[in-house]
C-alpha positions in Angstrom: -21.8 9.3 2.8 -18.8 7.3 1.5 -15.3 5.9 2.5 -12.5 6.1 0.7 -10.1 3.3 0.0 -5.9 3.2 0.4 -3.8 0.5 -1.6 -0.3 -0.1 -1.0 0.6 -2.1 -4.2 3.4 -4.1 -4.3 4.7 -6.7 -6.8 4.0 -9.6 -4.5 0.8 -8.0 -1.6 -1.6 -5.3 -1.9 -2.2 -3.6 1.4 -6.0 -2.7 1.9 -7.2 0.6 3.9 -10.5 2.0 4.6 -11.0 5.9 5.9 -14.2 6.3 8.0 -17.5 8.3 6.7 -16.2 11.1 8.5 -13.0 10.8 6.6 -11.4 11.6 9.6 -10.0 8.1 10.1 -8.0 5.4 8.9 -8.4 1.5 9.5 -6.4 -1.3 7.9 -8.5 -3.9 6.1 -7.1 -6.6 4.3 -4.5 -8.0 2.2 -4.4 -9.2 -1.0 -2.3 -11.6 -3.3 -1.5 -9.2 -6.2 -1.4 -12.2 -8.6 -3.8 -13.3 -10.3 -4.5 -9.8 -11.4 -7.4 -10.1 -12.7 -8.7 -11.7 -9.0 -7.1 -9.0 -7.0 -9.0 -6.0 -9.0 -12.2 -8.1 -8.2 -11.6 -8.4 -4.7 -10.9 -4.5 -4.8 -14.0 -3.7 -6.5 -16.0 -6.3 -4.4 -14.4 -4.5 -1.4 -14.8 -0.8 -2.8 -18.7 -1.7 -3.1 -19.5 -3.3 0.2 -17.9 -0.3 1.6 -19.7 2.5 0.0 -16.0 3.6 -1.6 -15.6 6.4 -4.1 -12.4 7.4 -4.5 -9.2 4.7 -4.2 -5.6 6.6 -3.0 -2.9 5.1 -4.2 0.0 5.3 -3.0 3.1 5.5 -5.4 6.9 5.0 -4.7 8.7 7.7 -5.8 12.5 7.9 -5.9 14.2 9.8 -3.2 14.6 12.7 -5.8 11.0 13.2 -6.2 10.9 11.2 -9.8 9.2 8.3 -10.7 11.0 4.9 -11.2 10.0 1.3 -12.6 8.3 0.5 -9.0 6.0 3.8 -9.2 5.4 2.9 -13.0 4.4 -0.7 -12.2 1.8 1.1 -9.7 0.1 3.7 -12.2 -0.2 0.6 -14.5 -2.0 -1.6 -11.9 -4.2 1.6 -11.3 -4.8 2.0 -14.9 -7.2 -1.1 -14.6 -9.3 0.3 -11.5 -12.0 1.9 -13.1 -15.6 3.0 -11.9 -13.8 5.5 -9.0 -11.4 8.3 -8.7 -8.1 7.9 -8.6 -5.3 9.6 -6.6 -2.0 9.4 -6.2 -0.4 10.0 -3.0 3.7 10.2 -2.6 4.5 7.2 -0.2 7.9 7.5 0.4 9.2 5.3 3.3 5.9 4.2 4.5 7.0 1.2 4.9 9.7 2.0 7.5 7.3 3.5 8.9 4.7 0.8 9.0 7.4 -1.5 10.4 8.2 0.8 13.6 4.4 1.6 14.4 4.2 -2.4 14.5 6.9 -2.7 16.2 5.6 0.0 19.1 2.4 -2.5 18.9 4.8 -5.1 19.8 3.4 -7.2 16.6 5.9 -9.1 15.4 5.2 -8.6 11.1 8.6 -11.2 10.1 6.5 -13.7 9.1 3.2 -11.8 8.0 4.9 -8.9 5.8 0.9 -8.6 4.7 0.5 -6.9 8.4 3.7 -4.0 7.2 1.4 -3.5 3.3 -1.9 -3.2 5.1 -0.1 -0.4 7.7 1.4 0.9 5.1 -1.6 1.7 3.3 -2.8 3.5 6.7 -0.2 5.9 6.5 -1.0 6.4 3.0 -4.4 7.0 3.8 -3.4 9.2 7.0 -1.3 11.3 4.8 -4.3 12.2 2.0 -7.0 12.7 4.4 -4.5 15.0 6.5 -4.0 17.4 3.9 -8.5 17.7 3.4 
């Protein structure tokens, strides 16, 4: 049995999500500083091994248009340095609109913790791979 990890990677936060060993569900986990680098892909490996993780979806901006920009790029390069598990890429399009309105119908205020919008972010990233299983 195994988990699989979500990462919303930005150029500032990396939102952290963890399905369950049903891979049925999706929980938010953490939320990293994406600087250092190098400490950020440790704390994702150290994270990725206490949870039993095997594969790590990704999720990548592309442009309204369907095509891949400088943001998505930045993303495939982060991923480049992931190694030791499989790695997909899942189209994540206006999750975080979508991360802001499901915390605001929580009633959490996220204006001065954007962390909470990267780590619900990578939720619906998450939600949107496991969906289509």
């Amino acid at each position: 049995m195994y988990k699989i990890m979500a990462l919303d990677i930005g150029t500032k936060r990396i939102g952290v999500a963890l399905s369950d060993y049903l891979l049925m569900l999706s929980n938010g986990h953490s939320c990293l500083m994406r600087q250092p680098e190098n400490k950020a892909l440790e704390e994702i490996n150290k994270i990725a091994q206490n949870n039993n993780v095997k594969k790590i979806v990704i999720g990548i901006p592309l442009n309204m248009d369907g095509t891949q920009g400088a943001q998505a790029q930045d993303c495939k390069n982060f991923a480049s340095k992931i190694t030791d598990y499989e790695i997909i890429f899942e189209d994540e399009r206006l999750t975080s609109e979508a991360a802001e309105e499901n915390l605001r119908q929580k009633k959490i205020d996220f204006r001065k913790n954007k962390g909470l919008v990267d780590i619900e972010s990578a939720c619906i990233i998450l939600e949107q791979y496991l969906s289509k299983k």
